[in-house]
N, C-alpha and C positions, 0 to 999 in steps of 0.2 A: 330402264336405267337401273343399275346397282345401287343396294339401298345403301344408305351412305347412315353409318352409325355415328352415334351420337356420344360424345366422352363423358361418363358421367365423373360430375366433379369432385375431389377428392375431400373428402370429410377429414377436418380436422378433428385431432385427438381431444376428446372432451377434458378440460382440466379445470378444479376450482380455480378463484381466482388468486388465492396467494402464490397457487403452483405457476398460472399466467404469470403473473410479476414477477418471481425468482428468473423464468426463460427469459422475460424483455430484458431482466438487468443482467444475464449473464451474455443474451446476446448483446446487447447494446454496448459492454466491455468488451469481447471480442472484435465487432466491427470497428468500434473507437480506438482501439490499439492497431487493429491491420489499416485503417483507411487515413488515420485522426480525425480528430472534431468536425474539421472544416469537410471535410469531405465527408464523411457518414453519412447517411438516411435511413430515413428513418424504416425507407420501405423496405431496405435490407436488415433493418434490426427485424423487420417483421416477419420476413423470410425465412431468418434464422431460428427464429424462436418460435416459429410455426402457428405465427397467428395472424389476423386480418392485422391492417397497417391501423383502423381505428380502436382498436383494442388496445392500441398502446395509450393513446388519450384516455382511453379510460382510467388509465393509473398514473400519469406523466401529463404535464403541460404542456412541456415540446421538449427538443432535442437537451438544451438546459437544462431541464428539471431531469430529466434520465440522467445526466452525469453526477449532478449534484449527491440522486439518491444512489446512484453506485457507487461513491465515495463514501458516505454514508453507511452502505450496508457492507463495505471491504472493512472499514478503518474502527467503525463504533465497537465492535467484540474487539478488538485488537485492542485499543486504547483502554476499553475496560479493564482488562487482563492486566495490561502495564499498570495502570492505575490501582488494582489489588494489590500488586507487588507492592506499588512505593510507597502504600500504606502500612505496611507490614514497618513497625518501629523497631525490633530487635535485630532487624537480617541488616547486619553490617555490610557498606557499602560498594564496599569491591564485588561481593558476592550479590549485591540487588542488582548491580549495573551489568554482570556476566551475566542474570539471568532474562534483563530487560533486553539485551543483545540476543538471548539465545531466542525468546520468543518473538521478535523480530525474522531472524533466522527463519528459524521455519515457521512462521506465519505470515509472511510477508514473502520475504525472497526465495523459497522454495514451492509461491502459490502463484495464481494467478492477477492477487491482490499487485503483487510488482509493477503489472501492468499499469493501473491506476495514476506511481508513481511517475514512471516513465510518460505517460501520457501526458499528467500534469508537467514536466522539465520541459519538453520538447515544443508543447503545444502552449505552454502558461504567457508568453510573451506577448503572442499574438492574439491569446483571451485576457486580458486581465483580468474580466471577473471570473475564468475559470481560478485562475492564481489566487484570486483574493478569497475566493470560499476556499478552498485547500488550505490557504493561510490559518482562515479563522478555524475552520473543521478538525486542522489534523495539526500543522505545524503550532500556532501559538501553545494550542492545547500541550503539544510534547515536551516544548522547550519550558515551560513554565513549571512540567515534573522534574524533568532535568534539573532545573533550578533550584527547587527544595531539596532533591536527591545533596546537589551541590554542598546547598548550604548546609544542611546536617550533619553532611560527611565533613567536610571543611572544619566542623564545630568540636563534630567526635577526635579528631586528626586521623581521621583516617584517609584521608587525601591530603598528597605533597602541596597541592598549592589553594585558591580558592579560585583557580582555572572555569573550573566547570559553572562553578556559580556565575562569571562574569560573561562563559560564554558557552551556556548547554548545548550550542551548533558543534561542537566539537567530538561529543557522543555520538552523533549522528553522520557525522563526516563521510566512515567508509561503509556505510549501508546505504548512502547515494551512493558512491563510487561503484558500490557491488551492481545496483540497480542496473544504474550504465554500462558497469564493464560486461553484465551478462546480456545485454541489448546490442551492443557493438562489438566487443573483441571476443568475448566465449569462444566463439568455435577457433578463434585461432590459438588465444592462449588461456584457457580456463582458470578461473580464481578458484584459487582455496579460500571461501568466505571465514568459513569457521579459523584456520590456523590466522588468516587477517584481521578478525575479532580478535581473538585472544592476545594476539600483538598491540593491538593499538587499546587493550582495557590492561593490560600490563602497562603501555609508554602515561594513558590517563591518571592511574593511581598509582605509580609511582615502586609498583613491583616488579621484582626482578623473579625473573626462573630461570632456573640455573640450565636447563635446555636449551632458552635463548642467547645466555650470558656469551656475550661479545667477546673474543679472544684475544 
């Protein structure tokens, strides 16, 4: 009989274990955005990120705790960075809210971090408790800067109304919109995010440019 060879099995890439964790959680965002929540496994997260499926226990509780800490390690630099800005006492308002928009911009909707967001809209209905830690994680935290941003500018007068303060959802309005539009309609009609930005941080504080002025 022909000797019948044997496959040897294929050795995974030795990696410490921080570098293990960044592959779960960047695989565990991709398959959570192509598959969602409910459908994901985890043996696919492990596939992708090229390690044994128990290897992910070692750094995760289960399916949960992976989403939790990818939110977590997308949203925590991002929030920090906002949160330097809106410390800054002398950057007058219109000019902190342009720049909280701009690093939004490219840190968010120009990354993979989007994903996150999209997965939270889509899929938060059916998790609540995925909604309620995004809640507590990423939303309260924003609108609550928002809200000081608000009220200081409001106090300075350098905002037309005290809009913001009563409802800091309104800063954030066309960066969901963007989120979505780039998940659904993109390929048909593409957003200009940035010229959308600067439109609606014009209609918020109350400035006119004479390139948009109405005819």
């Amino acid at each position: 009989m022909p000797e019948t060879k044997q496959k040897t099995p294929r050795k995974r890439r030795k990696a410490d274990p921080a570098e293990r964790r960044q592959a779960i959680l960047a695989a565990g965002l991709a398959v959570f955005a192509a598959d969602g929540f409910a459908a994901a496994k985890l043996d696919d997260v492990a596939a992708r990120a090229d390690v044994a499926k128990g290897t992910i226990y070692l750094h995760f509780k289960d399916k949960h705790d992976l989403f939790e800490q990818i939110v977590r390690g997308a949203v925590t630099p991002v929030l920090a960075q906002l949160q330097r800005l809106a410390a800054l006492p002398d950057l007058p308002t219109g000019e902190l809210l342009e720049k909280l928009l701009e690093v939004f911009r490219t840190q968010i909707l120009e990354t993979d971090r989007k994903l996150v967001i999209r997965l939270v809209l889509t899929e938060g209905a059916q998790f609540p408790e995925l909604a309620a830690f995004y809640h507590q994680e990423v939303i309260a935290k924003g609108l609550a800067m928002v809200r000081t941003i608000g009220q200081r500018g409001a106090a300075r007068g350098e905002l037309p109304t005290r809009d913001i303060e009563a409802f800091p959802h309104l800063v954030f309005a066309p960066l969901l919109l963007a989120v979505m539009w780039d998940g659904v309609f993109s390929k048909f009609a593409p957003l200009d995010v940035e010229g959308l930005l600067a439109a609606h941080l014009n209609l918020i504080t109350g400035a006119i440019d004479p390139r948009r002025r109405a005819s």
